[in-house]
C-alpha positions as CSV (number, residue, x, y, z in Angstrom):
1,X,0.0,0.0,0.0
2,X,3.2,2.6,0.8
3,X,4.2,2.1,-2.3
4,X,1.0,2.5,-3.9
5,X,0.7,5.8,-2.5
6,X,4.2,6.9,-3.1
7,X,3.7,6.5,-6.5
8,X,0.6,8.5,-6.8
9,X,1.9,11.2,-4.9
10,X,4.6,11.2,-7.5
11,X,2.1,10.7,-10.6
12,X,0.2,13.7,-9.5
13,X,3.2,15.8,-8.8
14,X,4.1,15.5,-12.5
15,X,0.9,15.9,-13.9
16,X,0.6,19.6,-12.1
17,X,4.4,20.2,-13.0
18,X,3.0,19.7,-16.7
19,X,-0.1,21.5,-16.5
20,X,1.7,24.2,-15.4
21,X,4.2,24.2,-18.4
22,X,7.6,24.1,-16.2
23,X,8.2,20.1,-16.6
24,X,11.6,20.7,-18.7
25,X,11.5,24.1,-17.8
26,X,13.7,24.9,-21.3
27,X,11.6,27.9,-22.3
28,X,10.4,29.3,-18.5
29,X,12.0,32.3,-16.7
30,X,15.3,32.0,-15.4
31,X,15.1,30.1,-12.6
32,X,15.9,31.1,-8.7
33,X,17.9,27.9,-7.9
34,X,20.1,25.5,-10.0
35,X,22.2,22.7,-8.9
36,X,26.1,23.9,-8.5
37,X,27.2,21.2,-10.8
38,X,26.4,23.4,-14.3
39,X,25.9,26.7,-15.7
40,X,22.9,28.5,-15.1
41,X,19.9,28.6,-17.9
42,X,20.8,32.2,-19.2
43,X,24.2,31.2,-19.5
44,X,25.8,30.9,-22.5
45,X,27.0,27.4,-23.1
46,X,29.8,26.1,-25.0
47,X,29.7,24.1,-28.3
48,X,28.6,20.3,-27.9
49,X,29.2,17.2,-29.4
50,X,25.9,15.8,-31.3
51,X,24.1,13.2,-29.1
52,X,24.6,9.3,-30.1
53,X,20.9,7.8,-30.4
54,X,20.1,5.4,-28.0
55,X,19.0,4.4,-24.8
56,X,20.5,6.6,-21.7
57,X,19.4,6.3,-18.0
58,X,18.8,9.7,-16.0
59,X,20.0,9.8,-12.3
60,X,18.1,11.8,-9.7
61,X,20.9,10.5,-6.7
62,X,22.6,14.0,-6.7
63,X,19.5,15.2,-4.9
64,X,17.3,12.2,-4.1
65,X,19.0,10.4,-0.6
66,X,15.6,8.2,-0.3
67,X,16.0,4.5,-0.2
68,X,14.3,3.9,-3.5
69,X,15.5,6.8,-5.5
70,X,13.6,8.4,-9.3
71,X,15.1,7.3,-12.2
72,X,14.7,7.7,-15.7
73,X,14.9,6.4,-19.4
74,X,15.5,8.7,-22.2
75,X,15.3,6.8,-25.7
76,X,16.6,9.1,-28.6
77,X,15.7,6.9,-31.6
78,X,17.7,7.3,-34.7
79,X,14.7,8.0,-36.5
80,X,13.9,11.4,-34.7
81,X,11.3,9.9,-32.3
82,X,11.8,9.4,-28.5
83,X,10.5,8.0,-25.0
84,X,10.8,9.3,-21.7
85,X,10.0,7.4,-18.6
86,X,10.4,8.4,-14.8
87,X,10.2,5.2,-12.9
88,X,10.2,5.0,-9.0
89,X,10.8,1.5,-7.1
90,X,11.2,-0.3,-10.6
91,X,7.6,0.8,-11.8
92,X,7.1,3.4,-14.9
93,X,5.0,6.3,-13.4
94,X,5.4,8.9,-16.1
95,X,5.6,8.2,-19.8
96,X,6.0,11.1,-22.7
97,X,6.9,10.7,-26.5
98,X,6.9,12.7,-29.3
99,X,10.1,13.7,-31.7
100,X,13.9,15.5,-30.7
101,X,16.5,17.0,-32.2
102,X,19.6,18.8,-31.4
103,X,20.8,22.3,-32.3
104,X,23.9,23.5,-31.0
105,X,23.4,23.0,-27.2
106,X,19.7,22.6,-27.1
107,X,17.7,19.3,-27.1
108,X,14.3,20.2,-28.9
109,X,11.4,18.0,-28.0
110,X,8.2,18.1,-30.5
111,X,4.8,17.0,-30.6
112,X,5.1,15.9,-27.1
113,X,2.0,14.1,-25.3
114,X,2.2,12.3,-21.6
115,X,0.4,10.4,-19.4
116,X,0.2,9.8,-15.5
117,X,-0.4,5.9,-14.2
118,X,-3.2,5.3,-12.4
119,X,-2.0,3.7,-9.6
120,X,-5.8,1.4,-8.6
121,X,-4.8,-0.2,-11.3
122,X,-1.3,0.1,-12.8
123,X,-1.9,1.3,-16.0
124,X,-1.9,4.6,-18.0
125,X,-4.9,6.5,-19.4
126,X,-4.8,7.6,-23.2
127,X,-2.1,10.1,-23.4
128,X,-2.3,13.9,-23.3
129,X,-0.5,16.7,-25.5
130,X,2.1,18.9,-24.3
131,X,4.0,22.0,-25.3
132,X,7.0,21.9,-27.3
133,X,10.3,22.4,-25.3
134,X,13.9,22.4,-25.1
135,X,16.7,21.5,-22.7
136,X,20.0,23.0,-22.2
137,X,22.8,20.7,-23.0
138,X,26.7,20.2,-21.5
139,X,29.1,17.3,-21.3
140,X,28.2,15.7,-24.2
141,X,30.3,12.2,-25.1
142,X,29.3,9.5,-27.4
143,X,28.1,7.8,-23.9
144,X,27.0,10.3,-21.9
145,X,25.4,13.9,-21.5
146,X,23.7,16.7,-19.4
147,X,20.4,17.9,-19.6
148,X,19.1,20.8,-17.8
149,X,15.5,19.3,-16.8
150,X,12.7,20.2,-13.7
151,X,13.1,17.1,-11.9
152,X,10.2,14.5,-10.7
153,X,10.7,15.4,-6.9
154,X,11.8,19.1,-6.8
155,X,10.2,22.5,-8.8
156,X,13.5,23.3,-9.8
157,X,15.6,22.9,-12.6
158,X,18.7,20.8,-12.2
159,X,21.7,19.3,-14.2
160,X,21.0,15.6,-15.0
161,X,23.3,13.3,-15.6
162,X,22.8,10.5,-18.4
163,X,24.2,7.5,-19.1
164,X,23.7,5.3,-22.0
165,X,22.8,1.6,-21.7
166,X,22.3,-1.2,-23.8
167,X,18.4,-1.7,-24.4
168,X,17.2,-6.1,-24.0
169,X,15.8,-7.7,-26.7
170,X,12.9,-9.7,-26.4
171,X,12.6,-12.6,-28.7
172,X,9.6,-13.7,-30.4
173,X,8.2,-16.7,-28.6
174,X,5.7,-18.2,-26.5
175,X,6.7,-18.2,-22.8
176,X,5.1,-19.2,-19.5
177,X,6.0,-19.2,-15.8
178,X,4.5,-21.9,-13.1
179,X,4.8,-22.0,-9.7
180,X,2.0,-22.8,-6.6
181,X,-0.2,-20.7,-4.9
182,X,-2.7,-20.3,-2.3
183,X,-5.8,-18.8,-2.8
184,X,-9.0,-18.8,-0.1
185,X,-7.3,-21.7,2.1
186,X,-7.0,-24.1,-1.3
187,X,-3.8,-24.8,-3.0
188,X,-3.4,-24.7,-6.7
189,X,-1.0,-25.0,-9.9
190,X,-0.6,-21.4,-11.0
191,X,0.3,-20.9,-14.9
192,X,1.0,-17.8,-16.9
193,X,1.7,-18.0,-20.4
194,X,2.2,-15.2,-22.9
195,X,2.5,-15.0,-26.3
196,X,4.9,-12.4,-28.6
197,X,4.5,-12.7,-32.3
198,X,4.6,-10.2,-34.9
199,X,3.7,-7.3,-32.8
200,X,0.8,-8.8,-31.3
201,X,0.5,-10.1,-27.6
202,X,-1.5,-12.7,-25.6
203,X,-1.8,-13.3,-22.4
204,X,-3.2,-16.6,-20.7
205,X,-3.6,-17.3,-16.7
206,X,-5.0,-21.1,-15.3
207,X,-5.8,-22.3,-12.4
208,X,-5.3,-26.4,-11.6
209,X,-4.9,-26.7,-15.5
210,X,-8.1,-24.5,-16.5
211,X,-7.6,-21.4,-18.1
212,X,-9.6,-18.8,-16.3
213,X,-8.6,-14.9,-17.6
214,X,-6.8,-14.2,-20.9
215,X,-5.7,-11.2,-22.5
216,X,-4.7,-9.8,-26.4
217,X,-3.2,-6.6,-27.2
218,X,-0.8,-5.1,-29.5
219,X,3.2,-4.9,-28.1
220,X,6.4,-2.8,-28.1
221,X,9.8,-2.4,-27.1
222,X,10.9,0.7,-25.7
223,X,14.2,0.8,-23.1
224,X,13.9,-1.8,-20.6
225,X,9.9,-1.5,-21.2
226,X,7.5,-3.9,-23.0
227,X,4.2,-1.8,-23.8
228,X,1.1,-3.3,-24.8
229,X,-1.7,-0.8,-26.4
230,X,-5.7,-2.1,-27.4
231,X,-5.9,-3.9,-24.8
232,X,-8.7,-6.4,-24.0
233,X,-9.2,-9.2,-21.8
234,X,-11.9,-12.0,-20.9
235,X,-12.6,-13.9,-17.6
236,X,-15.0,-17.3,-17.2
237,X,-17.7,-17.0,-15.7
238,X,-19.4,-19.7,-13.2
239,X,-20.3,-21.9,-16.3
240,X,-16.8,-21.9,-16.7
241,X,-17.6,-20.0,-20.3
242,X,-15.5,-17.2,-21.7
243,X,-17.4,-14.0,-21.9
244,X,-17.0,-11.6,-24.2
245,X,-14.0,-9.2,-24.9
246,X,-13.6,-6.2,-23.0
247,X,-11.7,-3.3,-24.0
248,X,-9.3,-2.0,-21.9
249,X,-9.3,2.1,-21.9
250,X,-5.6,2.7,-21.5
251,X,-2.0,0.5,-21.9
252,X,0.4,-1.0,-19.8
253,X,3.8,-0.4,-19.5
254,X,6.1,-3.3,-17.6
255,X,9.6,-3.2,-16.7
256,X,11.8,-6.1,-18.0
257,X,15.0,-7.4,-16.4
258,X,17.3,-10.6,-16.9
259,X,16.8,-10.6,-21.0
260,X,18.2,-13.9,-22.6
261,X,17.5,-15.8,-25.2
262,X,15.4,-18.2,-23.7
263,X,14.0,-16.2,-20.4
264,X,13.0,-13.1,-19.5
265,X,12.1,-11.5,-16.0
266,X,9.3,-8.9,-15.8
267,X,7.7,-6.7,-13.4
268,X,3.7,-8.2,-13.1
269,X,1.6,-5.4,-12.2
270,X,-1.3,-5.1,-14.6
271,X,-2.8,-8.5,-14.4
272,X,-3.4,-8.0,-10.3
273,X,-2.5,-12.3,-9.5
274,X,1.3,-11.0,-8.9
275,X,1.2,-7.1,-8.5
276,X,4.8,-6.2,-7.4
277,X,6.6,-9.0,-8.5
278,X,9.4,-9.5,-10.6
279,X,8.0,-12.8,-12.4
280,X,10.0,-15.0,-14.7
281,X,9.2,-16.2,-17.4
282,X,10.9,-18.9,-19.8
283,X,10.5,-19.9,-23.3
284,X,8.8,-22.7,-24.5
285,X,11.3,-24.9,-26.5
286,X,10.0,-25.9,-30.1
């Protein structure tokens, strides 16, 4: 429940940070406070190297001492599109997207929309538009950079440090996980089983070898994120009968971990049978 709460308090601090235009804080007045460790906004800034696309991690540790601390995941894609995720005890609580560029010693971001999880049920409502913005850049390497950004926890502006990382690739495949619960004084075999093939994603969960709730949707890759958009799931009912489809109003986006060939680890916490759970998952062998 403490995290529950921690993260809404943290989904609706960003949401008023972007309401009220000062998320990036690029294009706001100059601010009254700035972390010592780069120039100030009105500065001017010396000549950069160009960004390497890719995926780069954001860390918030400079000012954040808590035992869980904000993160993020930048993805600059080759392609001129990007993702940015703010992520608090493993769990995506922020997700924005749009297109980038870089000029000089600004990072541009265009066409921008967001969206804030709704923690009751771990997912995110269709996304939002936002403003265009831009970012003051130093320290750029063909690993690394600064941004200056308004950061999750604080309404200030401060130097943040990115690093890039190497993003997992999820094969195609059908996987599943097993392992024995107990549910209302009964034990039972416990199977999860999901599906990744051409885009598309399925989701199957039984009980003592009878399948009793399955999902579809469409999937994606994006950092250490797999995304699922149209949504919709079934249950049985007490004929034991699927019913009928029911869209789900909003996507999912679950953190992966432990990426190989053959298993995958990820982070359960739309489905509601494992909600903060790293569960793993391995493939099925042809």
């Amino acid at each position: 429940m403490g995290m529950k709460l921690l993260i809404l308090k943290s989904a609706l601090l960003l949401s008023a940070l972007s309401a009220a235009g000062c998320f990036f804080g690029g294009e706001s007045d100059s601010p009254t406070s700035i972390y010592d460790g780069g120039p100030k906004q009105n500065d001017t800034l010396p000549k950069v190297k160009k960004i390497v696309p890719g995926l780069y991690v954001g860390s918030y540790s400079e000012y954040d001492t808590s035992a869980q601390t904000i993160e993020s995941e930048l993805l600059l894609n080759a392609d001129g599109s990007y993702r940015l995720f703010y992520i608090f005890g493993e769990v995506a609580f922020y997700d924005q997207s749009g297109t980038w560029f870089q000029k000089d010693s600004s990072l541009y971001f265009l066409n921008a929309q967001k969206s804030d999880i709704d923690p009751d049920f771990g997912i995110f409502p269709p996304a939002t538009k936002l403003e265009n913005d831009t970012n003051a850049l130093v320290s750029v390497t063909d690993s690394s950079f600064r941004r200056l950004e308004y950061t999750p926890l604080r309404q200030k502006p401060y130097w943040i440090s990115y690093k890039r990382k190497s993003a997992p690739a999820l094969k195609e495949g059908t996987y599943f996980m097993e392992k024995t619960v107990a549910k209302d004084s009964v034990v039972a075999d416990m199977k999860m089983v999901i599906d990744l093939l051409k885009g598309d994603f399925a989701f199957s969960y039984s009980e003592s070898g009878i399948v009793t709730f399955q999902m579809k949707a469409k999937y994606s890759l994006a950092g250490t994120f797999l995304i699922t958009e149209n949504n919709s799931y079934r249950r049985i009912d007490t004929t034991d009968a699927f019913g009928e489809w029911t869209p789900l109003d909003g996507y999912s986006v679950q953190r992966l971990k432990s990426v190989e060939d053959t298993a995958f680890s990820m982070l359960s916490s739309i489905f509601g049978y494992s909600r903060g759970y790293w569960d793993s998952y391995s493939l099925v062998p042809k």
